[in-house]
C-alpha positions as CSV (number, residue, x, y, z in Angstrom):
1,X,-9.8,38.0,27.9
2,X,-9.9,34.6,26.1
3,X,-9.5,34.0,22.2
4,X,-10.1,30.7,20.6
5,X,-8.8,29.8,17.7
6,X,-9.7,26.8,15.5
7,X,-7.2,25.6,12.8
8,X,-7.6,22.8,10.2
9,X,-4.6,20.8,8.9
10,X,-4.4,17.4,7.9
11,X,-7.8,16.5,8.4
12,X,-7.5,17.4,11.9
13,X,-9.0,20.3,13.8
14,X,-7.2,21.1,16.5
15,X,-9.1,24.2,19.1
16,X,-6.9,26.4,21.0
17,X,-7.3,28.6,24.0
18,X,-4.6,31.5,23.9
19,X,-5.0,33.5,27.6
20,X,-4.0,36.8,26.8
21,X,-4.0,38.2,30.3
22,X,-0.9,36.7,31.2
23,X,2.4,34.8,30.1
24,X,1.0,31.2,29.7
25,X,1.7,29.4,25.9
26,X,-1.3,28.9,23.8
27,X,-2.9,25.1,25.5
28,X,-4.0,22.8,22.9
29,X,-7.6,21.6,24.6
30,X,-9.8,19.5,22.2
31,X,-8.4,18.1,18.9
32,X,-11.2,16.6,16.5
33,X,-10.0,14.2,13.3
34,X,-12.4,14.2,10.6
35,X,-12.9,10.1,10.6
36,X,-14.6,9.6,7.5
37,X,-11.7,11.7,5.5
38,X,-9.0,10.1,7.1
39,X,-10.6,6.6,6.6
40,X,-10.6,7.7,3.1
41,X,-7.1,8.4,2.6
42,X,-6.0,5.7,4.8
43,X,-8.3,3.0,2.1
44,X,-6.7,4.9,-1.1
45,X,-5.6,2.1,-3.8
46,X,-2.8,2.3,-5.8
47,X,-0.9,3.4,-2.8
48,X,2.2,1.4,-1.1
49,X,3.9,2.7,2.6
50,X,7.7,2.9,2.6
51,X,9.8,2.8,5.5
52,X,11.6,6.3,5.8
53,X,12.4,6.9,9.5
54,X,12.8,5.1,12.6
55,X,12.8,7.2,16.1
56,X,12.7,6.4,19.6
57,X,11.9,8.9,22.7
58,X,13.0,8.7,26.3
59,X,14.2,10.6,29.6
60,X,13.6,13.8,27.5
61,X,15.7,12.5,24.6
62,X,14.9,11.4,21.2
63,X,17.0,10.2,18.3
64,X,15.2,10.1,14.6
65,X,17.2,8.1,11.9
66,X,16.5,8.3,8.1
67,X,16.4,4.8,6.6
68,X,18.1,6.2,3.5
69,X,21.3,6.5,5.7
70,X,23.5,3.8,8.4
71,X,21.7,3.1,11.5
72,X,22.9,3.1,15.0
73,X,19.4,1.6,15.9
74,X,18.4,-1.1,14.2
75,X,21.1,-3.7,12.6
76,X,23.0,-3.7,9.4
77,X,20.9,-6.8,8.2
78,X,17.5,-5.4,8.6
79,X,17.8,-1.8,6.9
80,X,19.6,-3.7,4.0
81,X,17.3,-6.4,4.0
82,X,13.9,-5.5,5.6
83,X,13.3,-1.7,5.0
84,X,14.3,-1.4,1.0
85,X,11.9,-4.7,0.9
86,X,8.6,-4.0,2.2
87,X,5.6,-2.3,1.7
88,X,1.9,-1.6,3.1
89,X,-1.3,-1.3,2.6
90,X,-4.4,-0.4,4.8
91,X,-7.6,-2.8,3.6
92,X,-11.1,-2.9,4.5
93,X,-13.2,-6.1,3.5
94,X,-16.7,-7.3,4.4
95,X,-17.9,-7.7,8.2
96,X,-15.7,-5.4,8.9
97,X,-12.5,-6.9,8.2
98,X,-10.0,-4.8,8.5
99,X,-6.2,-5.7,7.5
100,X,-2.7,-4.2,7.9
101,X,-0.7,-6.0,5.2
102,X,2.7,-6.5,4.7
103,X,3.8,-6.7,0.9
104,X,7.3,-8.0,-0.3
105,X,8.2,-4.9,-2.7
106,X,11.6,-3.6,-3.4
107,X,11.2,0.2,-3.9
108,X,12.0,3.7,-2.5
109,X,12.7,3.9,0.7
110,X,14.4,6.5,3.5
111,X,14.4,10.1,3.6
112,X,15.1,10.9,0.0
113,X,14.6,14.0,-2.7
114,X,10.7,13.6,-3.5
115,X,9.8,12.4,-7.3
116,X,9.1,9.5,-9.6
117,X,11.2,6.2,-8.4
118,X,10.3,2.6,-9.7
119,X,8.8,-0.3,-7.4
120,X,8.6,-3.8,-8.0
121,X,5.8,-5.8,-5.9
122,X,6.2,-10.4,-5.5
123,X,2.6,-11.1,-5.2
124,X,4.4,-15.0,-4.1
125,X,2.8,-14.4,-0.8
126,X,2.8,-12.0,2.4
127,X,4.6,-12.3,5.8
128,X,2.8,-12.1,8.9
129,X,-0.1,-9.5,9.1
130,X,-1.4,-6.7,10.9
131,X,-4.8,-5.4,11.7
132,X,-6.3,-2.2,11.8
133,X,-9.4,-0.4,14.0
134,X,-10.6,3.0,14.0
135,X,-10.7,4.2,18.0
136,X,-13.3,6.9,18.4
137,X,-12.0,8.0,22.0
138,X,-8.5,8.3,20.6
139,X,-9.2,9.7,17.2
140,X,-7.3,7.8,15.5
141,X,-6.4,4.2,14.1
142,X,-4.8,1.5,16.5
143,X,-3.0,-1.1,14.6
144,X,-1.6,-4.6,15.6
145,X,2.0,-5.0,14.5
146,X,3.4,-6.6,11.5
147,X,6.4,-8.8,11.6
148,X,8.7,-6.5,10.3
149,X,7.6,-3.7,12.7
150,X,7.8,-6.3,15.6
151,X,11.2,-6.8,14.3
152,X,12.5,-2.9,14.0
153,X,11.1,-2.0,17.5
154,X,12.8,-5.0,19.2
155,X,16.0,-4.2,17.8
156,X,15.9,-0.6,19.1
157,X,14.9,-1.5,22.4
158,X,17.4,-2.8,25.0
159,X,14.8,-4.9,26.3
160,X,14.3,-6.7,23.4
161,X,10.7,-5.2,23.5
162,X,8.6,-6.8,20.9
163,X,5.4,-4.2,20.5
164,X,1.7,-6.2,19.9
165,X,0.1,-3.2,19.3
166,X,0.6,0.1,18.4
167,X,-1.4,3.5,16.9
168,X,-1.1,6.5,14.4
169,X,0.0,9.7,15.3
170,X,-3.3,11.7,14.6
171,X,-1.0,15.0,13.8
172,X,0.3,12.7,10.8
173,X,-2.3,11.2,8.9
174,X,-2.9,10.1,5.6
175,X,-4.1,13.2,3.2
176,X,-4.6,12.0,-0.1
177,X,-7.3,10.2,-1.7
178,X,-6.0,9.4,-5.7
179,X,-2.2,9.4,-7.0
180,X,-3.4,12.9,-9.1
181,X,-4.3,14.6,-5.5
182,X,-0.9,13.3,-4.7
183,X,1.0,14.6,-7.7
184,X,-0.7,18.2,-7.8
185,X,0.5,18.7,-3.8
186,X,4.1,17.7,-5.2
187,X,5.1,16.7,-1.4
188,X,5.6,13.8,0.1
189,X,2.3,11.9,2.1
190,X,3.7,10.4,5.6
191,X,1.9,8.8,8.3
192,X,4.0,7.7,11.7
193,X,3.0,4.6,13.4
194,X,4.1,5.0,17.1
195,X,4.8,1.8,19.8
196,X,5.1,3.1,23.8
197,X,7.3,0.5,26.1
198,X,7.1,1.1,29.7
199,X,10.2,0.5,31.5
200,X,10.5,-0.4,35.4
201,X,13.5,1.9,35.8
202,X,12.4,4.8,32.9
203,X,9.1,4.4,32.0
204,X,7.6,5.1,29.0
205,X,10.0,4.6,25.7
206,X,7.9,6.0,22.6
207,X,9.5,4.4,19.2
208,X,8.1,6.0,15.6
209,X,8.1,4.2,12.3
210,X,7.5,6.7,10.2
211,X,5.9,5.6,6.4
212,X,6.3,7.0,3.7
213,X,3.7,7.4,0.4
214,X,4.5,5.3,-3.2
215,X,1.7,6.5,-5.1
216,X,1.4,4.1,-8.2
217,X,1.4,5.8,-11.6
218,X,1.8,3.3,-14.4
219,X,2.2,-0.8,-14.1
220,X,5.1,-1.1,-16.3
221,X,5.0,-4.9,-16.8
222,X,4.2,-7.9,-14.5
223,X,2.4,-11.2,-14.3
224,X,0.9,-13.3,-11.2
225,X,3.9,-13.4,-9.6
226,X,5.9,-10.0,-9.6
227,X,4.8,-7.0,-11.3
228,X,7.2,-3.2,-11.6
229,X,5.7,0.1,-11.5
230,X,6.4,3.7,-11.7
231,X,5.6,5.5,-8.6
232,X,6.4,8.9,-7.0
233,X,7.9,8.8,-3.2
């Protein structure tokens, strides 16, 4: 006998055929994103991405680090000076334009105790840029990196890897649409941005950024050049 199940969570409905007949785990066959809520979510204003944790997969190993804490991955110099200093945004402008950018911001960052934090934003200028597309086959968003990601991922590889592209893990996806969505699920929001290096001796290395959600609550003060917020991370 067969039983299928469908589950929702996290805008993604994932089908699964349980065999009951004999010992074999539950098979995940067919997962199916909701694209127009997740492109929602992913658009939100009034939302920045924090760095909170880097991880990278191989050989049947994976190491996760929190940002919040010293790395053995990445160098001294970049979480001090990269990861507590950048933010991101996901924008969408005519003819289809689509944009990953990279925001100086000095703000929350890591794997912390979830609440209110302040963030300051320098609108003096961006550095290098990422893009963004939705990919119907995969269900989900590919991205083109941004410096700083460029940056992380070559430090943890021992290649010296330096990703060009890289995609969303469609089991993490953005969930809310408004900073009041946000506040009344009183958890953090986290989307995972995943790079895969293939090796000639190990093959495939998978490396995670994961984000974390600054939902803006109140501008505090600010002019052209820098403005301070209250936000919850």
């Amino acid at each position: 006998m067969t039983i299928k199940l469908l589950l929702q969570c996290s805008g993604v409905m994932v089908f699964l055929l349980l065999l009951s007949c004999d010992d074999k785990p539950a098979e995940v066959v067919k997962a199916k994103v909701n694209k127009e809520k997740v492109l929602a979510a992913l658009l939100a204003s009034g939302r920045n991405w924090r760095f909170e944790e880097i991880s990278i997969e191989r050989q049947g190993g994976k190491t996760v680090e929190n940002l919040a804490e010293t790395s053995k991955l990445i160098t001294v110099e970049t979480r001090i000076n990269v990861t507590p200093n950048v933010g991101f945004r996901f924008e969408s402008y005519a003819n289809n334009v689509t944009r990953l950018d990279e925001i100086i911001s000095t703000g929350p960052f890591g794997k912390i105790l979830y609440g209110a934090k302040s963030l300051s934003e320098t609108g003096m200028g961006l550095t290098t840029d990422g893009t963004w597309v939705w990919d119907d086959a995969a269900q989900t968003v590919f991205i083109t990196s941004t410096s700083s990601m460029v940056g992380i991922v070559s430090e943890m590889s021992e290649n010296g890897w330096k990703p060009e592209k890289g995609y969303l893990d469609n089991t993490m996806l953005p969930l809310f649409e408004t900073a009041g969505e946000a506040q009344s699920a009183g958890v953090p929001e986290r989307i995972r941005i995943v790079f895969e290096e293939n090796d000639a001796k190990i093959g495939k290395i998978t490396y995670g950024i994961t984000l974390r959600a600054a939902w803006i609550t109140r501008l505090v003060s600010g002019n052209s050049r820098q403005q301070f917020y209250d936000v919850v991370y």
